[in-house]
N, CA and C of each residue as an Amber inpcrd file, in Angstrom:
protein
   591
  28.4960000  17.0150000  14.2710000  27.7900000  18.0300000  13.5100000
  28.5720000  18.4600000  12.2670000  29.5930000  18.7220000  12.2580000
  30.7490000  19.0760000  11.4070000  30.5170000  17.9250000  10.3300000
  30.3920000  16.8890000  10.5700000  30.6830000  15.8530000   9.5680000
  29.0930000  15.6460000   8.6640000  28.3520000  15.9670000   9.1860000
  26.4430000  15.9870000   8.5740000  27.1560000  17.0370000   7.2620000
  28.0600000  18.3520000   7.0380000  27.9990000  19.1390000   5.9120000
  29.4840000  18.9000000   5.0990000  29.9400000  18.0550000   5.6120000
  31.4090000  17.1380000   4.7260000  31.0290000  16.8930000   3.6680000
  32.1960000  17.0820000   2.8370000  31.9690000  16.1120000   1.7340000
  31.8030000  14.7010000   1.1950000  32.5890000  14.1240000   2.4930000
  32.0310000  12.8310000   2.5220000  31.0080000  12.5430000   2.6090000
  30.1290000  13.2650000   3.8400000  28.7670000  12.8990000   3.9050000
  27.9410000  13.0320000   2.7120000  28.3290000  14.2810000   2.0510000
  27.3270000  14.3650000   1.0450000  27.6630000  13.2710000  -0.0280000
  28.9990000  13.2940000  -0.2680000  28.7690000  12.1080000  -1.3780000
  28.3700000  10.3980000  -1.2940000  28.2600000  10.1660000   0.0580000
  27.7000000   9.0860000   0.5250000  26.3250000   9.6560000   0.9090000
  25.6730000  10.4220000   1.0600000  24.3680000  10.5390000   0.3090000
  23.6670000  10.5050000  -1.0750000  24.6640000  10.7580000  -1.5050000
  24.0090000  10.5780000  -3.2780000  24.4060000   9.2570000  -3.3740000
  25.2060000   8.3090000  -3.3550000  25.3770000   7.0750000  -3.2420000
  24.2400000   6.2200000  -2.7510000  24.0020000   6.5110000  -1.3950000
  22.8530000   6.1870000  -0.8600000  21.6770000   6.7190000  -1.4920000
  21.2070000   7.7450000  -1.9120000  19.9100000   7.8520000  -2.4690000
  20.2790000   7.0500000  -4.1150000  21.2680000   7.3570000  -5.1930000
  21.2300000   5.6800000  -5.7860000  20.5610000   4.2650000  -5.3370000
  21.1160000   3.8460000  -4.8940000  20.8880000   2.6310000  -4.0540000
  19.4050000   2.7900000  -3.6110000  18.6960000   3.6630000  -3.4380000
  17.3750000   3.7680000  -2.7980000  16.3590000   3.3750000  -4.1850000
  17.3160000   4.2470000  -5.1870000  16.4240000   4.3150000  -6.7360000
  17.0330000   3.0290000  -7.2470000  17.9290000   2.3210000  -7.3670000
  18.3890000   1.1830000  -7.7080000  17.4650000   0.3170000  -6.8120000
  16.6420000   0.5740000  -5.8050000  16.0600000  -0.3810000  -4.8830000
  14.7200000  -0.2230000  -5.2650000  14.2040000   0.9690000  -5.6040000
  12.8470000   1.3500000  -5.7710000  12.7100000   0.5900000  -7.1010000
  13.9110000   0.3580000  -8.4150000  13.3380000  -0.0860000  -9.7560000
  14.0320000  -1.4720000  -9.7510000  13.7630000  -2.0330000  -8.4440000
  13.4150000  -3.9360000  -8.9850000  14.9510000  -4.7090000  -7.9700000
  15.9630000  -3.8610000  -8.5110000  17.5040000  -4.1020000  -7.7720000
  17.6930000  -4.7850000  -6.6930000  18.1590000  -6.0390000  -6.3850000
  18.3470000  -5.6720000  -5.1210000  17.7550000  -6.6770000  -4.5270000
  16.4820000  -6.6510000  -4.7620000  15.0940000  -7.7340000  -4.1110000
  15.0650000  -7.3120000  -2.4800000  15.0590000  -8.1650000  -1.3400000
  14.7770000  -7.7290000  -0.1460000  15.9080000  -6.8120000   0.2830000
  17.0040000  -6.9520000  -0.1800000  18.4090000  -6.4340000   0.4170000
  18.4570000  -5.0550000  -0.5400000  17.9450000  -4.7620000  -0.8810000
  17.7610000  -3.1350000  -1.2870000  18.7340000  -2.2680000   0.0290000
  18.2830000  -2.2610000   1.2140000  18.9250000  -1.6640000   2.3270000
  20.1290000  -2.0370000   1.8100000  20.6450000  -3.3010000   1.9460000
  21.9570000  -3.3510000   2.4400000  22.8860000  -2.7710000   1.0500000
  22.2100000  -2.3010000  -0.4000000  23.1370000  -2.0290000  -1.3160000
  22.5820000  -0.1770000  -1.4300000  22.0700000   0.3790000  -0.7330000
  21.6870000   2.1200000  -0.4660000  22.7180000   1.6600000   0.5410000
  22.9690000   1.3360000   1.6210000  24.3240000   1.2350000   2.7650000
  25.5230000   1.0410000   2.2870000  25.6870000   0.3620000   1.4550000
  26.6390000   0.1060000   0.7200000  27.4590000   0.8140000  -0.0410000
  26.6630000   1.5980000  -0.5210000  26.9610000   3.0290000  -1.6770000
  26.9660000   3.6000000  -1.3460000  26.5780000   3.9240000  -0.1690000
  26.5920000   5.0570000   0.9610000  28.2100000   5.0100000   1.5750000
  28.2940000   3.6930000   2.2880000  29.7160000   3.2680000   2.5220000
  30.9750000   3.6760000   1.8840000  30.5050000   3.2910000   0.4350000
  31.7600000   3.5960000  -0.6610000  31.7930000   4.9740000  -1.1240000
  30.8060000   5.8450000  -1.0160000  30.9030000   7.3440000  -1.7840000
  31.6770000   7.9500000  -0.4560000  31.2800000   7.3200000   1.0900000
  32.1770000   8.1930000   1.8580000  33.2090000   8.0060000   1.8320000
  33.5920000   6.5090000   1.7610000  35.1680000   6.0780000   2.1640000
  36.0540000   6.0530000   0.7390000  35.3520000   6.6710000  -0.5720000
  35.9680000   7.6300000  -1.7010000  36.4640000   8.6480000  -1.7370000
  35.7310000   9.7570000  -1.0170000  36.0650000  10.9940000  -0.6930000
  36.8580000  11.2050000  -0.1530000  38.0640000  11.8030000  -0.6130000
  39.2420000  12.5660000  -0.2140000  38.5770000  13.7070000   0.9520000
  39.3350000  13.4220000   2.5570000  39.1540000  14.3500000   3.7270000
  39.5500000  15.8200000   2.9510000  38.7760000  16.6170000   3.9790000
  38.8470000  18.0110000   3.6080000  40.0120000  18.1650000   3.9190000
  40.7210000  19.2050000   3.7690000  42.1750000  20.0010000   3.9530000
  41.9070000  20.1620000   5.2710000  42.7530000  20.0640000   6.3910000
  42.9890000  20.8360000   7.2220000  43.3980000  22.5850000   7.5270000
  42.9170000  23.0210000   8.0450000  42.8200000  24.5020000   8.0390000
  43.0160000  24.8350000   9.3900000  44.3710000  25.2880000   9.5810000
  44.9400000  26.0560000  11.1830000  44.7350000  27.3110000  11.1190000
  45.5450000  28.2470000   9.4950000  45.1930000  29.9130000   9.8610000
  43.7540000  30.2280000   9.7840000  43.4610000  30.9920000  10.5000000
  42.3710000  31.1650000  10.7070000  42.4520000  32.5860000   9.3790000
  41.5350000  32.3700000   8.4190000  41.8870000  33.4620000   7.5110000
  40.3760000  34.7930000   7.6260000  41.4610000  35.8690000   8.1550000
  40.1890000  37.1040000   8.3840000  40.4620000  37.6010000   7.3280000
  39.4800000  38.7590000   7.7580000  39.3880000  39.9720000   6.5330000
  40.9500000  40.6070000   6.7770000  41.5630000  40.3970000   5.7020000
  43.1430000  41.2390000   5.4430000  42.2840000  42.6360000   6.2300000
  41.7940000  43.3900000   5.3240000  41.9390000  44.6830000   5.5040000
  41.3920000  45.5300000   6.8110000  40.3800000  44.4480000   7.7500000
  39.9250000  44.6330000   8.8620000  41.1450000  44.3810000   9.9390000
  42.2750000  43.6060000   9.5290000  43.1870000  43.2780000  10.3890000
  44.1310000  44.7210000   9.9830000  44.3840000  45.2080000   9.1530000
  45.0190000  46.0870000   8.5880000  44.4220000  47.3600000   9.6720000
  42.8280000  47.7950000   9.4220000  42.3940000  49.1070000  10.4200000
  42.8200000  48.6210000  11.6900000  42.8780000  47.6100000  12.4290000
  42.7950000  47.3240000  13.5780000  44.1580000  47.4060000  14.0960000
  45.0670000  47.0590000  13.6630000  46.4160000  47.2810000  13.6110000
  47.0040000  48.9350000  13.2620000  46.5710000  50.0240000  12.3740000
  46.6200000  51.2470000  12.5450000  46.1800000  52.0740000  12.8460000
  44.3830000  51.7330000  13.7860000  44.1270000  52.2480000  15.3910000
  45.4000000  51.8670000  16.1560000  45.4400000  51.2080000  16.4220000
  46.8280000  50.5530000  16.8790000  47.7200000  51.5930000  17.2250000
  48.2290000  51.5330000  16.0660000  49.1390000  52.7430000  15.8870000
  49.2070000  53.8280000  16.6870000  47.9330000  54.7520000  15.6520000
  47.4080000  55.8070000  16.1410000  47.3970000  55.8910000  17.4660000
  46.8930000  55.0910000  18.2450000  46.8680000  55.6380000  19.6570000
  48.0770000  55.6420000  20.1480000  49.2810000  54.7370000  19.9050000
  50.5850000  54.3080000  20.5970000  51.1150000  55.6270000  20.1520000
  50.8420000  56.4100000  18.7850000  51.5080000  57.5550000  18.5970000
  51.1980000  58.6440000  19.2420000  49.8930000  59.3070000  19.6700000
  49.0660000  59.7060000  20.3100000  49.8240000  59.7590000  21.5890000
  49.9610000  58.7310000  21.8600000  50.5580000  58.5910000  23.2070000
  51.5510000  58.8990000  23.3320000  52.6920000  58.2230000  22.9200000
  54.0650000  59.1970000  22.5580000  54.3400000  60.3810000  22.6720000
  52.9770000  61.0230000  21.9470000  53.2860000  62.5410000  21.7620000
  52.8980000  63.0280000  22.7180000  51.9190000  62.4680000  24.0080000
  51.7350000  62.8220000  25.3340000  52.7560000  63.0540000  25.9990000
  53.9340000  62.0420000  26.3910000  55.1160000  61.7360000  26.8880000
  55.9460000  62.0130000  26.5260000  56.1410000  62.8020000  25.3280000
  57.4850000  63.2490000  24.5910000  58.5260000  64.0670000  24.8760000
  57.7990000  64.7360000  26.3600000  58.7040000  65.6390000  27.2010000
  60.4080000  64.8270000  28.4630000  59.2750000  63.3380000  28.3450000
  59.8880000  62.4390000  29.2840000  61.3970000  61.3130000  28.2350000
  60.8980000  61.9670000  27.1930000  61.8040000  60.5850000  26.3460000
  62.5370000  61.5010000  25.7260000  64.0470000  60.8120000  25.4230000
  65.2920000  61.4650000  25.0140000  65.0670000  62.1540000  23.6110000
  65.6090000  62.8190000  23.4950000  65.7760000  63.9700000  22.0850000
  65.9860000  62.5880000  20.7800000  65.1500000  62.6650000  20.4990000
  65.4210000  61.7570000  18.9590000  64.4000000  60.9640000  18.9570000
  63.8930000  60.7070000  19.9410000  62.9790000  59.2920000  20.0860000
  61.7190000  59.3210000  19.8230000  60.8990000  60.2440000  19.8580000
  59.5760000  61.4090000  19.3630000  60.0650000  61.0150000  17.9200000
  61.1190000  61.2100000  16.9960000  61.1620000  61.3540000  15.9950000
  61.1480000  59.6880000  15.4510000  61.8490000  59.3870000  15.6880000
  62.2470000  57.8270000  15.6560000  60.8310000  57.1550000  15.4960000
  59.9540000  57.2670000  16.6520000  58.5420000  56.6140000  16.5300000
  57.7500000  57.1730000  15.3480000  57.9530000  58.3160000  15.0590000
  57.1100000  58.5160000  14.2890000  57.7080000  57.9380000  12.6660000
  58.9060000  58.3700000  12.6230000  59.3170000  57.3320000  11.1670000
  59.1430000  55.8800000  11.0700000  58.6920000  55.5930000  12.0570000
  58.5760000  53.7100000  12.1870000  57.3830000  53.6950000  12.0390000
  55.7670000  54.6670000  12.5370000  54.9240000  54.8140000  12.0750000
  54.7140000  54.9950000  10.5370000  55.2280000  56.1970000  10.2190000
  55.0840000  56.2920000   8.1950000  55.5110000  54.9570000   7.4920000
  56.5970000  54.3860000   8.0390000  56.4560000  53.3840000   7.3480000
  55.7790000  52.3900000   7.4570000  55.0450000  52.4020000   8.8850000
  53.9230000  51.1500000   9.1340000  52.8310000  51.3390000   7.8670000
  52.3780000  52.7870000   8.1590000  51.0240000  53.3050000   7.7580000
  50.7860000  52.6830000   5.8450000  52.4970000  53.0710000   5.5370000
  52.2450000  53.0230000   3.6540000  52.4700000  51.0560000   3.6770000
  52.6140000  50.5410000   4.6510000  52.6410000  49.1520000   4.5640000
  50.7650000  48.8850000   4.8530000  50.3460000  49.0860000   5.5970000
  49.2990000  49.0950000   5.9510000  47.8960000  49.7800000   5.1490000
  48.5980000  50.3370000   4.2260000  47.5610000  50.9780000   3.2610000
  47.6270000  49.9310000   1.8160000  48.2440000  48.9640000   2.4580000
  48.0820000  47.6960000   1.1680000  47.5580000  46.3750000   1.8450000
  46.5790000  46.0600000   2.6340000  46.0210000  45.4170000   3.5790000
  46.3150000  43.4950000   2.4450000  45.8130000  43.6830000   1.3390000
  46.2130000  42.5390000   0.3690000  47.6340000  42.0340000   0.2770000
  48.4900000  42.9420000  -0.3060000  49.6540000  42.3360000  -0.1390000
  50.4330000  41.7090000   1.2750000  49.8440000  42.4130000   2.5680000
  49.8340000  41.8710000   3.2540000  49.1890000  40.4300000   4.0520000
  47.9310000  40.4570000   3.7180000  47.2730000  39.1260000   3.5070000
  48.0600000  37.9190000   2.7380000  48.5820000  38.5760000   1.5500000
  49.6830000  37.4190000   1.0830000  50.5860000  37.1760000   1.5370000
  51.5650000  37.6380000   2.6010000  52.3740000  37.2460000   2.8620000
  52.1440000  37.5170000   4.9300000  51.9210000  36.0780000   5.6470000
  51.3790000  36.0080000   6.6490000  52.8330000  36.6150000   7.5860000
  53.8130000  36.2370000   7.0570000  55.2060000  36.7990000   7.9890000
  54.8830000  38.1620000   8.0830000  55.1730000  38.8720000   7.1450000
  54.7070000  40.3440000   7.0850000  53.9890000  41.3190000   7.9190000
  52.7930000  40.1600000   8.3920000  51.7490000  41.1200000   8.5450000
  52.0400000  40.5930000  10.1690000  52.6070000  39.5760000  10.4290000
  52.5430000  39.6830000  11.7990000  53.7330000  40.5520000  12.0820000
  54.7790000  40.5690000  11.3320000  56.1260000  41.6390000  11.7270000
  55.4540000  42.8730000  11.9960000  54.2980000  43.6030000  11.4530000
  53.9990000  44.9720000  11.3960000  53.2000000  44.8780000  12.6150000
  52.3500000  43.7390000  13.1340000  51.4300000  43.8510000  13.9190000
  52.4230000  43.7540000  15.6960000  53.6010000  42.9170000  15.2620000
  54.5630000  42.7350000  16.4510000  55.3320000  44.1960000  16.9020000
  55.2480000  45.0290000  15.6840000  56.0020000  46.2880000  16.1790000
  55.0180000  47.0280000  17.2000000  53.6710000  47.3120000  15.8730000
  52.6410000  48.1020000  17.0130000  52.3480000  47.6310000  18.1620000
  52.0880000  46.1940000  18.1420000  51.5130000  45.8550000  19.6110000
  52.3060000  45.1300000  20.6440000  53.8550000  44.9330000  20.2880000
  54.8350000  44.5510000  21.2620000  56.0400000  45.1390000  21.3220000
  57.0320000  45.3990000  20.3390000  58.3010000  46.2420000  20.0860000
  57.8020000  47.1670000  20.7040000  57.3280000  48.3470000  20.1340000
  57.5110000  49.8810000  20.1920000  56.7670000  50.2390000  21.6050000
  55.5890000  49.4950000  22.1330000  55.2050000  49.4860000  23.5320000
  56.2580000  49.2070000  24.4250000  56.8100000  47.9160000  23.9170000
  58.0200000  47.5240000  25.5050000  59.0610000  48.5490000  25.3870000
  59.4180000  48.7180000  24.4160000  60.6080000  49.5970000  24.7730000
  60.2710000  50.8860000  25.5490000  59.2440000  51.5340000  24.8900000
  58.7080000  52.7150000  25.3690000  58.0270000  52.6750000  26.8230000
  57.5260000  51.9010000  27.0150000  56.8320000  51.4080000  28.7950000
  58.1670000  51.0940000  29.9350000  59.1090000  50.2290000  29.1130000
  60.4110000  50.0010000  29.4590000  60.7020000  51.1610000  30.1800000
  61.2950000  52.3740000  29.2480000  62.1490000  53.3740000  29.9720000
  61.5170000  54.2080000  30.5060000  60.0180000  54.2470000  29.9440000
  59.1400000  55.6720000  31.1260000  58.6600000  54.3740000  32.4960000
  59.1280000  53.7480000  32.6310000  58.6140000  53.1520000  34.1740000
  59.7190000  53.8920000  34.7670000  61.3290000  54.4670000  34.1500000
  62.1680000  54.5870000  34.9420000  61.9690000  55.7520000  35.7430000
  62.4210000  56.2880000  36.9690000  62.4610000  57.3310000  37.0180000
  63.0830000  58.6200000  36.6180000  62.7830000  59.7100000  36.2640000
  63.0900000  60.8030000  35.6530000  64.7600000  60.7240000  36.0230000
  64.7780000  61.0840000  37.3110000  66.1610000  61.4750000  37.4950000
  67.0630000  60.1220000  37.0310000  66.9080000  58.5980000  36.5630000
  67.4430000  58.1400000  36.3930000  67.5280000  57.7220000  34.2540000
  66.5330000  58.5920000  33.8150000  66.0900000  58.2260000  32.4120000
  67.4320000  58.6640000  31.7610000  68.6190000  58.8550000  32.2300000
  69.3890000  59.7380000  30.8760000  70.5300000  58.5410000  30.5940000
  71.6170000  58.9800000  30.2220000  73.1910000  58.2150000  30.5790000
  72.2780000  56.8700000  29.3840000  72.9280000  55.8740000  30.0000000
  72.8690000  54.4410000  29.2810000  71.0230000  53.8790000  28.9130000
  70.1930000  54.2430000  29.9990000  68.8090000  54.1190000  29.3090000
  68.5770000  54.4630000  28.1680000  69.1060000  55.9270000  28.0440000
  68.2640000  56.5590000  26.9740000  69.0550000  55.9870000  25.5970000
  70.2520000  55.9240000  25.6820000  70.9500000  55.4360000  24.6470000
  70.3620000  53.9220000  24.2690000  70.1770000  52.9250000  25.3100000
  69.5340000  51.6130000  25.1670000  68.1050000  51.9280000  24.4480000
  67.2430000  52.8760000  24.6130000  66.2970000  53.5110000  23.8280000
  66.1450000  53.9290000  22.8090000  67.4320000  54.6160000  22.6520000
  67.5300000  55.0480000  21.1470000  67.6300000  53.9930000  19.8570000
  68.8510000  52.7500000  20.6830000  69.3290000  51.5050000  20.1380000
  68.2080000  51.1960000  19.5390000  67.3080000  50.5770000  20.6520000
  66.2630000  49.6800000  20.0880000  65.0020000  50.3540000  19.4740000
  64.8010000  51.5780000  19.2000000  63.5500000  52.5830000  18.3240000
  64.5240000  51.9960000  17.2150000  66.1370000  52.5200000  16.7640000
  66.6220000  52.0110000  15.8650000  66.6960000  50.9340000  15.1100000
  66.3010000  49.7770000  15.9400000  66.4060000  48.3250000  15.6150000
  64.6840000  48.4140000  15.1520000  63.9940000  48.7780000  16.1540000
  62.3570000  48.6080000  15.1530000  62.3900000  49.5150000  13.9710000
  62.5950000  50.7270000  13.9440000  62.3280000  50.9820000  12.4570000
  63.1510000  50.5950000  11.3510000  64.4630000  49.7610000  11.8130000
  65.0040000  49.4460000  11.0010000  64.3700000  47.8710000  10.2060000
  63.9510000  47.2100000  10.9780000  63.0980000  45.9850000  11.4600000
  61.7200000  46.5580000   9.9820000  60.7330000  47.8270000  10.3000000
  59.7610000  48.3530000   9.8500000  60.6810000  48.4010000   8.3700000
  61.5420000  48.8010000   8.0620000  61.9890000  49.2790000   6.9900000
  62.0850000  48.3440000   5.9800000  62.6390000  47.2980000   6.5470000
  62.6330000  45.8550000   6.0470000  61.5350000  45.1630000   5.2930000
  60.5330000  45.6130000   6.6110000  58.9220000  44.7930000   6.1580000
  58.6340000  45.6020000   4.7230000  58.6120000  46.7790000   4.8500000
  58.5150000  47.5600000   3.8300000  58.7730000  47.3440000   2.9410000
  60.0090000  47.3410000   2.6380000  60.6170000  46.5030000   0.8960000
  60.4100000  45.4570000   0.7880000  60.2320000  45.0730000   1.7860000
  59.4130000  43.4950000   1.3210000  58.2440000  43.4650000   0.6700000
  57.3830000  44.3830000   0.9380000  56.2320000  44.6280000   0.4180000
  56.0200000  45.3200000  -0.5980000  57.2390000  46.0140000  -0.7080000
  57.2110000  46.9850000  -2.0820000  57.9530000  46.5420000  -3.3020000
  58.9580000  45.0910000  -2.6650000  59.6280000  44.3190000  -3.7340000
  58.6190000  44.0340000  -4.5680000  57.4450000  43.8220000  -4.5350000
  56.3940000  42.8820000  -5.7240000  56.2860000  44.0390000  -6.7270000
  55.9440000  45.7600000  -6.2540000  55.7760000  46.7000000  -6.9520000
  57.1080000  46.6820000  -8.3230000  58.0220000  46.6090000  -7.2050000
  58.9990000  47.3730000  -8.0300000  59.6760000  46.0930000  -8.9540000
  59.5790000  44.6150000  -9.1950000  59.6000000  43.5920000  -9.8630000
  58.4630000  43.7570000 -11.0570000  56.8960000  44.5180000 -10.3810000
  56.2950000  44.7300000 -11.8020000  56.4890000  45.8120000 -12.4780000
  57.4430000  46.5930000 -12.0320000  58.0150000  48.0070000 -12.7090000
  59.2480000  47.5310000 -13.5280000  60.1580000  46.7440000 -13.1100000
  61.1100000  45.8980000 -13.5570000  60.3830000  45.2100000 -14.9720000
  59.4460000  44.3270000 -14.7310000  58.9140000  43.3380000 -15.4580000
  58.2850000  44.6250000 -16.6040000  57.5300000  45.2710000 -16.7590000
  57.1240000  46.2820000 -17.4960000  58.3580000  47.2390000 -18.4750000
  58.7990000  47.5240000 -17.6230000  60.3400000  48.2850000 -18.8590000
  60.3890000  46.8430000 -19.7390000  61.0710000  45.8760000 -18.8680000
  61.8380000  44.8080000 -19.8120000  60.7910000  44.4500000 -20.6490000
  59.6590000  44.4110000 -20.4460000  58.5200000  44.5100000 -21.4390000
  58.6020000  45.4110000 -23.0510000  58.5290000  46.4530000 -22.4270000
  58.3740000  47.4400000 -23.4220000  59.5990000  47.6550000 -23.9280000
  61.0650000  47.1720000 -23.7830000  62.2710000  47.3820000 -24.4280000
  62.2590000  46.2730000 -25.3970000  61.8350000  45.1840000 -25.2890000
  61.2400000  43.6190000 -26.4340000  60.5330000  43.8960000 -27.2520000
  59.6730000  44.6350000 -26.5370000  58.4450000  45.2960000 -28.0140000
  59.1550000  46.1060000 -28.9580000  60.0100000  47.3390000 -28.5310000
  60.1550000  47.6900000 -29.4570000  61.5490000  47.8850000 -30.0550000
  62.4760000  46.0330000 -29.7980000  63.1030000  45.7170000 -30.2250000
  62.5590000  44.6360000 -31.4830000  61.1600000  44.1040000 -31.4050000
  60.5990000  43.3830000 -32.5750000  59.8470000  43.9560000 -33.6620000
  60.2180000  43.7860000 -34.9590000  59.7740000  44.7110000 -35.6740000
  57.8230000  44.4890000 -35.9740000  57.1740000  45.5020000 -36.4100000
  56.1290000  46.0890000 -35.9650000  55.5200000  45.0350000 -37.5740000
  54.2200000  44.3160000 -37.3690000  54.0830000  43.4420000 -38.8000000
  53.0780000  44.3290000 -39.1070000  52.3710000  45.1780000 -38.8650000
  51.9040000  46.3650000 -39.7230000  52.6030000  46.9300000 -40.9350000
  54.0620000  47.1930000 -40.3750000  55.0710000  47.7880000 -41.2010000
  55.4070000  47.1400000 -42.3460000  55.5510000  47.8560000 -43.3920000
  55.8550000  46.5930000 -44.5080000  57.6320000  46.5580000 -45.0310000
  58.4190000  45.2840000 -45.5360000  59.5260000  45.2710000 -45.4990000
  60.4760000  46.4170000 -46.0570000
């Protein structure tokens, strides 16, 4: 089925309908068929195969909401449990959030760069869950001492992780802020040809 809307097919259809009109005006004599088959033959086995295509390419910015529901609820949640998790760590999630959110409010630049967007999507929907599911499975009387510190570690390592993605994403901004000065310091280092000598 796939191959009936190829490009091959189609261009070994116009080949073949040639060959039909090359057959209809005299061409050919009884073997008309075999030169519409023929041209048919050669327009497919001309055609360069389509590209192969593995990423499956969605809507950037639908992957973007879906990923800061995401969020939202994991934060939501947090703030349910925040009585159970060590002093800092309430805070910690939520700075790894702000910086998700201003990454995530550029759904394009993320679309361009496919590493990116899975780093942000790996925090919300695997980092910041395991760690956090991690130490509230523990029990209370055992959550303090070396857990909580192993907790703190690794909130540290994701938003530091988040922080990363971030300038990554904000490097393009601040290269066209770069690119713009050095712009405008050329301009009006060249003299102006309005001006007269």
């Amino acid at each position: 089925m796939v191959y009936l809307g190829s490009r091959k097919n189609i261009v070994g259809c116009l080949g073949g309908l040639v060959g039909l009109g090359l057959g209809a005006a005299g061409f050919g004599g009884a073997w008309w068929w075999v030169m519409a088959v023929g041209l048919y033959a050669a327009g497919a086995l001309a055609t360069p195969s389509e590209r192969v295509r593995l990423v499956v390419a969605g809507d950037s910015s639908e992957d973007a909401a879906a990923v800061r529901a995401d969020l939202a609820t994991l934060v939501k949640r947090v703030d349910a449990v925040s009585g159970r998790l060590p002093a800092g760590a309430l805070e910690r999630v939520r700075e790894t959030a702000e910086l998700l959110l201003g990454v995530l409010d550029r759904p394009a630049a993320l679309a361009g760069s496919p590493d990116q967007a899975y780093a942000v999507s790996r925090v919300v929907r695997s980092d910041l869950p395991t760690s956090l599911e991690s130490y509230l499975a523990l029990p209370r009387w055992y959550g303090g001492g070396r857990p909580s510190a192993e907790l703190m570690k690794q909130l540290n390592l994701i938003r530091d992780d988040a922080r990363r993605v971030a300038e990554a994403v904000y490097a393009a901004d601040e290269q066209r802020l770069a690119d713009h000065t050095r712009y405008l310091e050329e301009r009006e280092d060249r003299p102006n040809p309005l001006e007269g000598p």
